[in-house]
mmCIF file of the N, C-alpha and C atoms, coordinates in Angstrom:
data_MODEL
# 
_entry.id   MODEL 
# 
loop_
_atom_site.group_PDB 
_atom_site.id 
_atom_site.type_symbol 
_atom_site.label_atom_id 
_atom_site.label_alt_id 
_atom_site.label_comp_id 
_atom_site.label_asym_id 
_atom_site.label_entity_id 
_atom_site.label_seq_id 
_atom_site.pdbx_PDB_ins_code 
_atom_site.Cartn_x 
_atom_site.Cartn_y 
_atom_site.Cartn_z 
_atom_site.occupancy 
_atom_site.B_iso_or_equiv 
_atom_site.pdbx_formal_charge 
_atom_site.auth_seq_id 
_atom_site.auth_comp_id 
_atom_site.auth_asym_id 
_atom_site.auth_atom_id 
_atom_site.pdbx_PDB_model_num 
ATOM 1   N N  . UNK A 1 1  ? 0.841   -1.191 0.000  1.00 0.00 ? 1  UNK A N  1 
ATOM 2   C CA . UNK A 1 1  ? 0.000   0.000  0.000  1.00 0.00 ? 1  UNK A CA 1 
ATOM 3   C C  . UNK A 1 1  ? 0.879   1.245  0.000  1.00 0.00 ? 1  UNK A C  1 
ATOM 4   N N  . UNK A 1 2  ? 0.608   2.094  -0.704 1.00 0.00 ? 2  UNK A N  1 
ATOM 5   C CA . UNK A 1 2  ? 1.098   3.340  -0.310 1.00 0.00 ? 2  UNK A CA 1 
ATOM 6   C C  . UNK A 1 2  ? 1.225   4.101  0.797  1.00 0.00 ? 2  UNK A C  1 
ATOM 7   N N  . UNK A 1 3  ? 1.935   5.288  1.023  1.00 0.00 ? 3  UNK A N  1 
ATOM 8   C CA . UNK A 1 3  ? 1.676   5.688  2.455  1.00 0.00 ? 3  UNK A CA 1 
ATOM 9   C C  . UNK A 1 3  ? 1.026   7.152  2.019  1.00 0.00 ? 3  UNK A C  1 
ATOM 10  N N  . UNK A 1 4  ? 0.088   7.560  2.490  1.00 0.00 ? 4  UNK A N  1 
ATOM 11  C CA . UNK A 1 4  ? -0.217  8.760  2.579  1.00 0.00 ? 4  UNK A CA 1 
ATOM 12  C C  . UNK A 1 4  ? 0.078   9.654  3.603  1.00 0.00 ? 4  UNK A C  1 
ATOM 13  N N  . UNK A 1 5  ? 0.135   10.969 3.059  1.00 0.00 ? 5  UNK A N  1 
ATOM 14  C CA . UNK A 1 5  ? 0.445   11.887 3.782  1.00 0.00 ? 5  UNK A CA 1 
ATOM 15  C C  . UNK A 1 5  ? -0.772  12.983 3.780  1.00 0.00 ? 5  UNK A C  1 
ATOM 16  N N  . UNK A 1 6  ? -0.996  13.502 5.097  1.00 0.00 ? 6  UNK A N  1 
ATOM 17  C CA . UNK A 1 6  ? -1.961  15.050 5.536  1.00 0.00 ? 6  UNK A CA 1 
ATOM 18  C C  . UNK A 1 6  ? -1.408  15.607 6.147  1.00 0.00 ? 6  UNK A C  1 
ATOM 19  N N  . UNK A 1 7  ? -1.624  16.941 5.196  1.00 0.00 ? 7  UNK A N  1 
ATOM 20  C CA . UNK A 1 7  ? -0.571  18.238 5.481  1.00 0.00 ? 7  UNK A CA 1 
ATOM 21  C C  . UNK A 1 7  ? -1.776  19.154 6.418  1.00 0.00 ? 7  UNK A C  1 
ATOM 22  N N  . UNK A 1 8  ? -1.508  19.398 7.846  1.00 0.00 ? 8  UNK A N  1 
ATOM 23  C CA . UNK A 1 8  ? -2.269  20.131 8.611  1.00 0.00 ? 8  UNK A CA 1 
ATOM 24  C C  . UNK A 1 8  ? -1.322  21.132 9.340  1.00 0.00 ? 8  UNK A C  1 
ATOM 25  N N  . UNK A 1 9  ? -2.162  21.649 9.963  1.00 0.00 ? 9  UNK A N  1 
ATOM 26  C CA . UNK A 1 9  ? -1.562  22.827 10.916 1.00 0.00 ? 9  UNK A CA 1 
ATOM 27  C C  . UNK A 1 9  ? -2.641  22.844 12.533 1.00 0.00 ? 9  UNK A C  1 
ATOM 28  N N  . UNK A 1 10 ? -1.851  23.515 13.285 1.00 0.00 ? 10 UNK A N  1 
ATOM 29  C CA . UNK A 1 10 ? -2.844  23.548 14.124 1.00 0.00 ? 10 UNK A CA 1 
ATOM 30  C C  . UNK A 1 10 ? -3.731  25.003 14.040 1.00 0.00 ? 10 UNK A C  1 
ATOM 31  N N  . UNK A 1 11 ? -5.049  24.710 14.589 1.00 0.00 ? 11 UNK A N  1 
ATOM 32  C CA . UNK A 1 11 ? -6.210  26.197 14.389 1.00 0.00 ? 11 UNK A CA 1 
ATOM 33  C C  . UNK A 1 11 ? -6.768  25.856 13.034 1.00 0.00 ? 11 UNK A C  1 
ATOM 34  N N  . UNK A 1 12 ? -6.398  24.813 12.116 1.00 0.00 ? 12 UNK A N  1 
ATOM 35  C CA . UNK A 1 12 ? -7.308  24.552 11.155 1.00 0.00 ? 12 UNK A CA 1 
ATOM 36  C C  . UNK A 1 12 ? -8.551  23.694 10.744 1.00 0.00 ? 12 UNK A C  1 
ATOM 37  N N  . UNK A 1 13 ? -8.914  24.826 11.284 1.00 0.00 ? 13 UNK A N  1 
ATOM 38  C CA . UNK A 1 13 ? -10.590 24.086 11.376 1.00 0.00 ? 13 UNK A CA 1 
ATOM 39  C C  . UNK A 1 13 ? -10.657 23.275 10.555 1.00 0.00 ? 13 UNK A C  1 
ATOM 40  N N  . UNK A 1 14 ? -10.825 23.496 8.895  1.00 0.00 ? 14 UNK A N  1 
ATOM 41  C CA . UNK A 1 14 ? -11.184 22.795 7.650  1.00 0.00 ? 14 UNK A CA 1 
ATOM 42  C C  . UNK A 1 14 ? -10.330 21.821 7.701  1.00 0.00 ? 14 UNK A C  1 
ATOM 43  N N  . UNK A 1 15 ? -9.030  21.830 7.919  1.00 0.00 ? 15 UNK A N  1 
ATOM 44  C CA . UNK A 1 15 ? -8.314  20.283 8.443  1.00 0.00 ? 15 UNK A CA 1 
ATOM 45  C C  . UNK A 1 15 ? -8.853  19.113 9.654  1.00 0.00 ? 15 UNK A C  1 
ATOM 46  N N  . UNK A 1 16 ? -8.943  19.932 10.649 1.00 0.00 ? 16 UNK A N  1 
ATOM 47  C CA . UNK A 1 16 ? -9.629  18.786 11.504 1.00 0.00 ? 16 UNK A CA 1 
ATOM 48  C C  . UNK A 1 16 ? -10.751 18.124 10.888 1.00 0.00 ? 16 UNK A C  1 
ATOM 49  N N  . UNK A 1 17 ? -11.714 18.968 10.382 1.00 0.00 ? 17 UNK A N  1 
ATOM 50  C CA . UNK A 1 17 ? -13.306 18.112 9.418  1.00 0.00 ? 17 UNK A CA 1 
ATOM 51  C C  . UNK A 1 17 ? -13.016 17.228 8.298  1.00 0.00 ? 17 UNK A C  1 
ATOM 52  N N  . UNK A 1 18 ? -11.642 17.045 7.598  1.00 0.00 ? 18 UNK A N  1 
ATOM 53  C CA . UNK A 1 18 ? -11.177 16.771 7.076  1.00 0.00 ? 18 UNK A CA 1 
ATOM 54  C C  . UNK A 1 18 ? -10.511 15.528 7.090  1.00 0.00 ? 18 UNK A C  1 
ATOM 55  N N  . UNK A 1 19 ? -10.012 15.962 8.158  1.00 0.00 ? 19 UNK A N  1 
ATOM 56  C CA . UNK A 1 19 ? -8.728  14.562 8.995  1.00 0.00 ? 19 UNK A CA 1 
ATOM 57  C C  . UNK A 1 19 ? -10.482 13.335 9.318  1.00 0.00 ? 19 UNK A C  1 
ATOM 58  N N  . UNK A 1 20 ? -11.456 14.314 10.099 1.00 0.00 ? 20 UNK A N  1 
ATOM 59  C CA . UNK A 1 20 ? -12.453 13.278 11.150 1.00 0.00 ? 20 UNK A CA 1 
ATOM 60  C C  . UNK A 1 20 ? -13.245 12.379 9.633  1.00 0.00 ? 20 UNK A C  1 
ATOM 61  N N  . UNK A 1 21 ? -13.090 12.961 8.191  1.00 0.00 ? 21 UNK A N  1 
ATOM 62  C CA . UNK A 1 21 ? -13.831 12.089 6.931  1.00 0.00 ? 21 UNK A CA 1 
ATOM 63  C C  . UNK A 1 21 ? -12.733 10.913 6.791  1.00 0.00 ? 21 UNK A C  1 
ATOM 64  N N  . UNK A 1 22 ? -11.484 11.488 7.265  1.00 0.00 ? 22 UNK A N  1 
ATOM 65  C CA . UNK A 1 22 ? -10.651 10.772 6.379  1.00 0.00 ? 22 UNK A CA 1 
ATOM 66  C C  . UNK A 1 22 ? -9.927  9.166  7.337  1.00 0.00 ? 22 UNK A C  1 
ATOM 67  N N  . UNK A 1 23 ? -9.854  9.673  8.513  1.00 0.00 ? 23 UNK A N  1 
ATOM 68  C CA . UNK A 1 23 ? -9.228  8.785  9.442  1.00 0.00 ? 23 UNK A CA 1 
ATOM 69  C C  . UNK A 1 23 ? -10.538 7.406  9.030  1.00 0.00 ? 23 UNK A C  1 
ATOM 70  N N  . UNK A 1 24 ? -11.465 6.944  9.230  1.00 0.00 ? 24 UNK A N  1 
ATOM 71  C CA . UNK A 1 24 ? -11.896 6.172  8.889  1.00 0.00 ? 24 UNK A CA 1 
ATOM 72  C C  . UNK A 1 24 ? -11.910 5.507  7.722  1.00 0.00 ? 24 UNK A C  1 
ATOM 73  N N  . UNK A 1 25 ? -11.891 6.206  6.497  1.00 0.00 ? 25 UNK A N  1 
ATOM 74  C CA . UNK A 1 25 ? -11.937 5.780  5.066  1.00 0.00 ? 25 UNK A CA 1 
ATOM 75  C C  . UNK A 1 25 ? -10.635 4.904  4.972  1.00 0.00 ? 25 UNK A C  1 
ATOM 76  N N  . UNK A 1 26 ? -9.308  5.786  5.438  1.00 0.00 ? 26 UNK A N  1 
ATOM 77  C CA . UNK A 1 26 ? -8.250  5.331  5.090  1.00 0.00 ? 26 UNK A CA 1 
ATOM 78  C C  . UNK A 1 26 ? -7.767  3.508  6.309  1.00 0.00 ? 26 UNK A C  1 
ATOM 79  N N  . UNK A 1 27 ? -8.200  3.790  7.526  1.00 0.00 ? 27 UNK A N  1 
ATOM 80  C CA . UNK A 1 27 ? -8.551  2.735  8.477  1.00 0.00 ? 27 UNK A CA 1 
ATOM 81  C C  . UNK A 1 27 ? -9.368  1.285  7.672  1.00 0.00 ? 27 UNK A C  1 
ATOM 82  N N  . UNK A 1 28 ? -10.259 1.313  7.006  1.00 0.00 ? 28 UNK A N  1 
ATOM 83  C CA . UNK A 1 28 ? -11.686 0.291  6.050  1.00 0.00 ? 28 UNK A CA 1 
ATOM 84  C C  . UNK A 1 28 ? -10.700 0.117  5.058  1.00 0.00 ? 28 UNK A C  1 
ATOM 85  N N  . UNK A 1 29 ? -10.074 1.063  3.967  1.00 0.00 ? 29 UNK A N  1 
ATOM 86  C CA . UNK A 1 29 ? -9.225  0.881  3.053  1.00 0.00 ? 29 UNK A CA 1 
ATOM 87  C C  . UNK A 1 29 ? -7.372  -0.126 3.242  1.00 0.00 ? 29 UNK A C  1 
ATOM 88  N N  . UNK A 1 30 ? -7.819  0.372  4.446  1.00 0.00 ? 30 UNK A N  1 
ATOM 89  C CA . UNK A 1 30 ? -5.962  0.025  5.342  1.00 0.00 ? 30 UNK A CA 1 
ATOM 90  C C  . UNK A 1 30 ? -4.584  0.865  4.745  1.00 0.00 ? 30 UNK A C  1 
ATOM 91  N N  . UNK A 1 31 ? -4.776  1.459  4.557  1.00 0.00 ? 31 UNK A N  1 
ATOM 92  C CA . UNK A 1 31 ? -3.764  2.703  4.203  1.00 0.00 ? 31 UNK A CA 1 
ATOM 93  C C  . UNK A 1 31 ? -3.192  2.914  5.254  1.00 0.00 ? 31 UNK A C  1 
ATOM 94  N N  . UNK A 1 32 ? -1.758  3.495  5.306  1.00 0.00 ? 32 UNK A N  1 
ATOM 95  C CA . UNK A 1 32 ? -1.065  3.697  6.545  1.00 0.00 ? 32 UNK A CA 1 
ATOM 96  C C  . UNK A 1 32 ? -0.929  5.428  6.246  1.00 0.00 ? 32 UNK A C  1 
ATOM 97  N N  . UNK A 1 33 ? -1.625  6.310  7.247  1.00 0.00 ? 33 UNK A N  1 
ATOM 98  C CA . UNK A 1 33 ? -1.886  7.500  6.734  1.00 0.00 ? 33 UNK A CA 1 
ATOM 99  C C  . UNK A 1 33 ? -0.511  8.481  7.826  1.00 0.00 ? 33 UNK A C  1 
ATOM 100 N N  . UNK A 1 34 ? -0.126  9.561  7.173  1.00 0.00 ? 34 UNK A N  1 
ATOM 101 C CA . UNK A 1 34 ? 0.721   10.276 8.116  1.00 0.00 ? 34 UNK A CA 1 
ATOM 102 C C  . UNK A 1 34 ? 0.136   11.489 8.595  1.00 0.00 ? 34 UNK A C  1 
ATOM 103 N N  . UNK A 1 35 ? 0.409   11.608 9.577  1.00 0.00 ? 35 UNK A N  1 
ATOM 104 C CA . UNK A 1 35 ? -0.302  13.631 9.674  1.00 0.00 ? 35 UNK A CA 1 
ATOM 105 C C  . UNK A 1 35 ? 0.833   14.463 10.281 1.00 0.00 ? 35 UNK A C  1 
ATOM 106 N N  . UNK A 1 36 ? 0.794   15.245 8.975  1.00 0.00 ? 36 UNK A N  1 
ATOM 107 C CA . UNK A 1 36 ? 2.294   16.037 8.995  1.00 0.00 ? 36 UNK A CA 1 
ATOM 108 C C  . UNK A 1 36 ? 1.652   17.701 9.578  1.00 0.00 ? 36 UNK A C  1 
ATOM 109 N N  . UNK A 1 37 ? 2.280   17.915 10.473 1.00 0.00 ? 37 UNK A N  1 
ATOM 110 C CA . UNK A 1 37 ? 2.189   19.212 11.104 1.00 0.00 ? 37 UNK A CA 1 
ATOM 111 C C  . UNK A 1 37 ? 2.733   20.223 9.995  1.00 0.00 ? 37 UNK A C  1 
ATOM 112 N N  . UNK A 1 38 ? 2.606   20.988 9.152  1.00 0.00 ? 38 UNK A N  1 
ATOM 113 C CA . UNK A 1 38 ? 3.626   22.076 8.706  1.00 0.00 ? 38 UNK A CA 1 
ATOM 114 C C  . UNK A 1 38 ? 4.191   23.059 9.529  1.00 0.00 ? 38 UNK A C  1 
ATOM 115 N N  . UNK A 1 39 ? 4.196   23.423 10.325 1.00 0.00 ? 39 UNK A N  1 
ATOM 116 C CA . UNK A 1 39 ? 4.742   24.233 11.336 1.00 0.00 ? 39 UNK A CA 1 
ATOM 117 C C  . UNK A 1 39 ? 6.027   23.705 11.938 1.00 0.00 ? 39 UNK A C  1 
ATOM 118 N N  . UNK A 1 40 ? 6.202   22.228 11.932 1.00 0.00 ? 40 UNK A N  1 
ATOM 119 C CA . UNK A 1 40 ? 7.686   21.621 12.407 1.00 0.00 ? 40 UNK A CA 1 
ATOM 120 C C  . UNK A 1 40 ? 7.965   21.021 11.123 1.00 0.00 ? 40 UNK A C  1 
ATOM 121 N N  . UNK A 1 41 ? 7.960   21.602 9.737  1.00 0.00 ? 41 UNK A N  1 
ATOM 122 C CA . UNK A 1 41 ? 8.245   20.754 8.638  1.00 0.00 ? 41 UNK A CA 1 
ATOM 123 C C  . UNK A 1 41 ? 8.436   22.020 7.502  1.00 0.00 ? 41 UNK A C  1 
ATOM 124 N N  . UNK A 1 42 ? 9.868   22.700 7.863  1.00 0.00 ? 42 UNK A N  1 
ATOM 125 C CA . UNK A 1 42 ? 9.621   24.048 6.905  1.00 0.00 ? 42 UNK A CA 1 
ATOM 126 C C  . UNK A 1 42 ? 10.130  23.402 5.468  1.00 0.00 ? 42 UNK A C  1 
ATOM 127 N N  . UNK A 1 43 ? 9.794   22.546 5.181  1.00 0.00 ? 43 UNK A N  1 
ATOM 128 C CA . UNK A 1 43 ? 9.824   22.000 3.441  1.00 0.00 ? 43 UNK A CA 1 
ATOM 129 C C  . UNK A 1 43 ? 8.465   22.412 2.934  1.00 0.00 ? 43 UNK A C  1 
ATOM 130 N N  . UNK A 1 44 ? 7.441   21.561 4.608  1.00 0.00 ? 44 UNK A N  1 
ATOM 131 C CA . UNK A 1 44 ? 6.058   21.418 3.881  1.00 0.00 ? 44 UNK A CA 1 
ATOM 132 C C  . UNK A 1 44 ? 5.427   22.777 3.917  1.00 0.00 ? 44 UNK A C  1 
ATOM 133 N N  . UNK A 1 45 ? 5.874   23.536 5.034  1.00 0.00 ? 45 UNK A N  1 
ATOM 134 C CA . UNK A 1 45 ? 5.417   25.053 4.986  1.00 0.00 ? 45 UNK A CA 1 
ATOM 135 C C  . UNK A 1 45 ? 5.457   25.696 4.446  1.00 0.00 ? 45 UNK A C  1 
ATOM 136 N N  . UNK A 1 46 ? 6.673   25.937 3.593  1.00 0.00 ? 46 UNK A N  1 
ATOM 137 C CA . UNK A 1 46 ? 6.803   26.370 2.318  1.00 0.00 ? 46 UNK A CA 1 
ATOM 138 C C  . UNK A 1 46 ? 5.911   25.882 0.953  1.00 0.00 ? 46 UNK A C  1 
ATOM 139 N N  . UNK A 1 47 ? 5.566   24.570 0.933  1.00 0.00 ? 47 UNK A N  1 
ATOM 140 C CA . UNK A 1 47 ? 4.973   23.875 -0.558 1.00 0.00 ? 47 UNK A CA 1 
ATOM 141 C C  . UNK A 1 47 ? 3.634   23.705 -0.277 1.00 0.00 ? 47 UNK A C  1 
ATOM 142 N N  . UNK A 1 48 ? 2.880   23.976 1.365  1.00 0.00 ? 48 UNK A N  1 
ATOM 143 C CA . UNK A 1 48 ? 1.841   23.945 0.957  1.00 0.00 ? 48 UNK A CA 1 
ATOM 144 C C  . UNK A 1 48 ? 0.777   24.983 2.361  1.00 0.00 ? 48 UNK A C  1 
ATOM 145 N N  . UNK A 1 49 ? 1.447   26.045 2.879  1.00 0.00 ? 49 UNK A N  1 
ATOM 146 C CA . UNK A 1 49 ? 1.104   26.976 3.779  1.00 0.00 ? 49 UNK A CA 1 
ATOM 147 C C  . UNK A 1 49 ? -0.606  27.631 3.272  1.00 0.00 ? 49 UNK A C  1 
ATOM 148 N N  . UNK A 1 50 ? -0.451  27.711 2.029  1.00 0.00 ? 50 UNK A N  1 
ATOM 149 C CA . UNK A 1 50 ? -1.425  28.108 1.485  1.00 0.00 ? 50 UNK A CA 1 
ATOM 150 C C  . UNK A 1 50 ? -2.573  27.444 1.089  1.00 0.00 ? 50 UNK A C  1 
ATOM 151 N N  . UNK A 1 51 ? -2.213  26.428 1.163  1.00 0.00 ? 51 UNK A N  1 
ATOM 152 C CA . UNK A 1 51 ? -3.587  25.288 0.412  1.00 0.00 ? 51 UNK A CA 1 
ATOM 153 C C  . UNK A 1 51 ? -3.420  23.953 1.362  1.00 0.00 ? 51 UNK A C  1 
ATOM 154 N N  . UNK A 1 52 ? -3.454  24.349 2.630  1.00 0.00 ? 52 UNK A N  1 
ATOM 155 C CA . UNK A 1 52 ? -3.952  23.066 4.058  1.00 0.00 ? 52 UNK A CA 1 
ATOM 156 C C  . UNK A 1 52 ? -5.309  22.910 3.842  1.00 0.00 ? 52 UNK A C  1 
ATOM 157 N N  . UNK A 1 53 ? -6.185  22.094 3.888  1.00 0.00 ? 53 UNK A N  1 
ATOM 158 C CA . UNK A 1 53 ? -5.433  20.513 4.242  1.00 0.00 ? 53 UNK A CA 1 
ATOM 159 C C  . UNK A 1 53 ? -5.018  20.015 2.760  1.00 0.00 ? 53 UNK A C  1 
ATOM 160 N N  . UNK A 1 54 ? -4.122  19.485 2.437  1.00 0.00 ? 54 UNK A N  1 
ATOM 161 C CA . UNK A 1 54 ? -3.292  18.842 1.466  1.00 0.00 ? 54 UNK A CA 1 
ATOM 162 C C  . UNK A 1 54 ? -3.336  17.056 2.012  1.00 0.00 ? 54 UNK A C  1 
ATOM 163 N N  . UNK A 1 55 ? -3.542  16.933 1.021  1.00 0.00 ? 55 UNK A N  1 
ATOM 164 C CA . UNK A 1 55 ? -3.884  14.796 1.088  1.00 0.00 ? 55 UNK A CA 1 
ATOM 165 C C  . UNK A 1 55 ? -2.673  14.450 -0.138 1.00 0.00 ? 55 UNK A C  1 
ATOM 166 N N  . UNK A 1 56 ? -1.668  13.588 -0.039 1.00 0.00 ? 56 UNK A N  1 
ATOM 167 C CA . UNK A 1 56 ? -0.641  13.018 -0.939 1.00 0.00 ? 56 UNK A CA 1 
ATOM 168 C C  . UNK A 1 56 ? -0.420  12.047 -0.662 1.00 0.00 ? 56 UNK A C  1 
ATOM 169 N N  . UNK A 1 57 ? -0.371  11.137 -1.910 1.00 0.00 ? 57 UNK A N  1 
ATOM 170 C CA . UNK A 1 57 ? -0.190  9.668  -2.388 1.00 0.00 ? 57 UNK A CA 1 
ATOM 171 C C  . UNK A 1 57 ? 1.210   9.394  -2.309 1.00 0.00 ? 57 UNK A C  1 
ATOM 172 N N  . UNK A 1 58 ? 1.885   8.814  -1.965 1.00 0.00 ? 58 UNK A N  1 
ATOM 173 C CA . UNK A 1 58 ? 3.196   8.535  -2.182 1.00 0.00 ? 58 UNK A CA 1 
ATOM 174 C C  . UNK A 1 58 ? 3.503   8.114  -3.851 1.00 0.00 ? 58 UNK A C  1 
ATOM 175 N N  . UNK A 1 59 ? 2.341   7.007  -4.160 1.00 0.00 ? 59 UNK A N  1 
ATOM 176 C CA . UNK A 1 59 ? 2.901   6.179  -5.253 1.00 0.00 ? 59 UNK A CA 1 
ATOM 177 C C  . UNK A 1 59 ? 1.810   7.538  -6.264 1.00 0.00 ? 59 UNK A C  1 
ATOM 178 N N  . UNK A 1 60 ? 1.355   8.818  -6.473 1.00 0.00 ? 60 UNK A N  1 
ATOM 179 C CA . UNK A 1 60 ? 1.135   9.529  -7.331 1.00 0.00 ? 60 UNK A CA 1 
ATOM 180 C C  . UNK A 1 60 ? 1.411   10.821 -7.495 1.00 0.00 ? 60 UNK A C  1 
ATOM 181 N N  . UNK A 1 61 ? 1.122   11.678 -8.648 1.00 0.00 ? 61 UNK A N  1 
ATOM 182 C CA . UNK A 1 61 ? 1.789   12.857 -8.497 1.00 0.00 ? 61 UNK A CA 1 
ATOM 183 C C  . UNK A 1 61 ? 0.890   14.137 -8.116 1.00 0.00 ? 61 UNK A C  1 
ATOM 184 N N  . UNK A 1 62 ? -0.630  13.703 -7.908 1.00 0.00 ? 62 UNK A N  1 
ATOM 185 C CA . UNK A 1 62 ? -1.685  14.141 -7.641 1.00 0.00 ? 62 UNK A CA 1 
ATOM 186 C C  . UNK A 1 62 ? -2.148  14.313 -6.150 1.00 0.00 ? 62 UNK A C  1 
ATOM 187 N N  . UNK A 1 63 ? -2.497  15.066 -5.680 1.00 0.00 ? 63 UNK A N  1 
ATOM 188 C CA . UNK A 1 63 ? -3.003  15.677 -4.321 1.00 0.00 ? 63 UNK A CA 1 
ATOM 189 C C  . UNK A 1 63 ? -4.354  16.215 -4.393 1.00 0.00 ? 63 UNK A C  1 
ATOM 190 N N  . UNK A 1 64 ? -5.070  15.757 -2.965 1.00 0.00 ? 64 UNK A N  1 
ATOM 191 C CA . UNK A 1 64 ? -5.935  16.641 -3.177 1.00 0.00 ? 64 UNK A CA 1 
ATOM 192 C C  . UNK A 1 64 ? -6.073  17.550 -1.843 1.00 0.00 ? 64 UNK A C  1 
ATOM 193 N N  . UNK A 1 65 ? -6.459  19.025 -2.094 1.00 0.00 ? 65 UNK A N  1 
ATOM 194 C CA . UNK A 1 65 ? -6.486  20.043 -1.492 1.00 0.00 ? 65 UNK A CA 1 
ATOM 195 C C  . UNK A 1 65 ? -7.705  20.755 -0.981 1.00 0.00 ? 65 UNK A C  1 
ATOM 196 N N  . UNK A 1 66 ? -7.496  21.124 -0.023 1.00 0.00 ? 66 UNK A N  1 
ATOM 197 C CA . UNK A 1 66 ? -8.989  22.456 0.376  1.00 0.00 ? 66 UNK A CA 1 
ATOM 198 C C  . UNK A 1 66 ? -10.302 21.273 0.877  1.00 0.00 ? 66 UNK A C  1 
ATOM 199 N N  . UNK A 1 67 ? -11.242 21.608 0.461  1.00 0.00 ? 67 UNK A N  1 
ATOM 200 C CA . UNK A 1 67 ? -12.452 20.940 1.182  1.00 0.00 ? 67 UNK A CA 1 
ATOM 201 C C  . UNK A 1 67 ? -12.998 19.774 0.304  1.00 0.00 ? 67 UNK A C  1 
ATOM 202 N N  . UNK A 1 68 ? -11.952 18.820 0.229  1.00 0.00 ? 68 UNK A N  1 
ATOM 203 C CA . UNK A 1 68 ? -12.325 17.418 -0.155 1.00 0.00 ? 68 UNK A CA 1 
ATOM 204 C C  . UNK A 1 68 ? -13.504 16.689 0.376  1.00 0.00 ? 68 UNK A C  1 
ATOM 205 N N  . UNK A 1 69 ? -14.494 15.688 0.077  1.00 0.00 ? 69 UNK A N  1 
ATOM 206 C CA . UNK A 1 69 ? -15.459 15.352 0.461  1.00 0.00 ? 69 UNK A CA 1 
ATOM 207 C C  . UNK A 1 69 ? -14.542 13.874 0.805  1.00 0.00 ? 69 UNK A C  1 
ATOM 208 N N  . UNK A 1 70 ? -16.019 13.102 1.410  1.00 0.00 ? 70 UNK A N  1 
ATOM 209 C CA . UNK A 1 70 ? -15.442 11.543 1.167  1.00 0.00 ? 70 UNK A CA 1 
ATOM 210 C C  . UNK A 1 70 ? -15.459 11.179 -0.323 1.00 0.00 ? 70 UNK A C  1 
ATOM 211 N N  . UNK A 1 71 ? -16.546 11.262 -1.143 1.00 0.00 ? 71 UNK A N  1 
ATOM 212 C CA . UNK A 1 71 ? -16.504 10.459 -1.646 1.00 0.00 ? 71 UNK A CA 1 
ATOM 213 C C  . UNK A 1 71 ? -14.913 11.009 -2.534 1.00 0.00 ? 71 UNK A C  1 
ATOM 214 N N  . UNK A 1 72 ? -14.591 12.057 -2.994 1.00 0.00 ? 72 UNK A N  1 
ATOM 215 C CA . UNK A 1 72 ? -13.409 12.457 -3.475 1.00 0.00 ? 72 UNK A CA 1 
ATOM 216 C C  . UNK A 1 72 ? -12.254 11.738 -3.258 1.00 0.00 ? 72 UNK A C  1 
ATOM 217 N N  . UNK A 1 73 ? -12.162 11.493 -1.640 1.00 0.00 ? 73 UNK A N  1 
ATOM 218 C CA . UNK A 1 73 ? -11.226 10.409 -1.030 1.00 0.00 ? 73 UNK A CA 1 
ATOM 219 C C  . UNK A 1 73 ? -11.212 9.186  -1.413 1.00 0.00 ? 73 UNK A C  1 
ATOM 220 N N  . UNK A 1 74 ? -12.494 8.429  -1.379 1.00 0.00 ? 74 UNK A N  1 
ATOM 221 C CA . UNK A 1 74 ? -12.109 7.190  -2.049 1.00 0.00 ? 74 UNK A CA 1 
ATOM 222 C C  . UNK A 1 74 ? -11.844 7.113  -3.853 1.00 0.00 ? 74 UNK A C  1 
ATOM 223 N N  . UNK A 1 75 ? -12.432 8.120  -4.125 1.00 0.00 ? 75 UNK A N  1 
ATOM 224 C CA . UNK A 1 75 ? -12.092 8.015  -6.258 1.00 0.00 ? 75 UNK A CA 1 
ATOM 225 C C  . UNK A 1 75 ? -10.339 8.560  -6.224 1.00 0.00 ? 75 UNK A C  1 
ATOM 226 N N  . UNK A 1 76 ? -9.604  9.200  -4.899 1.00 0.00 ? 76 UNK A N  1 
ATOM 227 C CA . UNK A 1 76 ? -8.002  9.499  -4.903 1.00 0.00 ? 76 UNK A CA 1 
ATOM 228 C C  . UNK A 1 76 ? -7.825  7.891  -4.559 1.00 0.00 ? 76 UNK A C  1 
ATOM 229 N N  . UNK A 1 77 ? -8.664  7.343  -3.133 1.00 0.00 ? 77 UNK A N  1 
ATOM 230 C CA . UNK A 1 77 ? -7.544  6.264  -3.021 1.00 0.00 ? 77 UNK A CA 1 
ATOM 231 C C  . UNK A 1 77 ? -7.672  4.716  -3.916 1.00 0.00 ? 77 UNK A C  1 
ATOM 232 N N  . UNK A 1 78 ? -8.514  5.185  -4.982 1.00 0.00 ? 78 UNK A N  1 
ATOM 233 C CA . UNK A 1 78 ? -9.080  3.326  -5.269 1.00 0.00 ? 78 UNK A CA 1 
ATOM 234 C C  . UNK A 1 78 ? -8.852  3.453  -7.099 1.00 0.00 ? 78 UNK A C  1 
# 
């Protein structure tokens, strides 16, 4: 499986509603998901300060950003 990565911050609302669609989908799917702080990660702060919450595939070159739904999540992870 791939590993995914979620690019959050803290105080972001639209990330937490985000993370609470996603932690389950990816759990049923079995994905091993990461949750990357940008604030202790000045690579990710820089590449994606502006467009949190950020969702990335390891094995693609595609992300998805801003107010993803579920079903969006499963047509990224399947």
């Amino acid at each position: 499986m791939p590993e995914l990565y979620f690019y959050t911050t803290q105080g972001c609302r639209l990330c937490e509603d985000r993370l609470a669609i996603l932690k389950p989908i990816t759990k049923r799917l079995r994905y091993n998901l990461q949750v990357i702080d940008i604030m202790y990660d000045k690579k990710a702060e820089m590449a994606y300060a502006s467009t949190i919450p950020v969702l990335v595939r390891s094995d693609r070159d595609t992300s998805l950003y801003g107010a993803f739904n579920a079903d969006e999540i499963y047509r990224f992870l399947t």
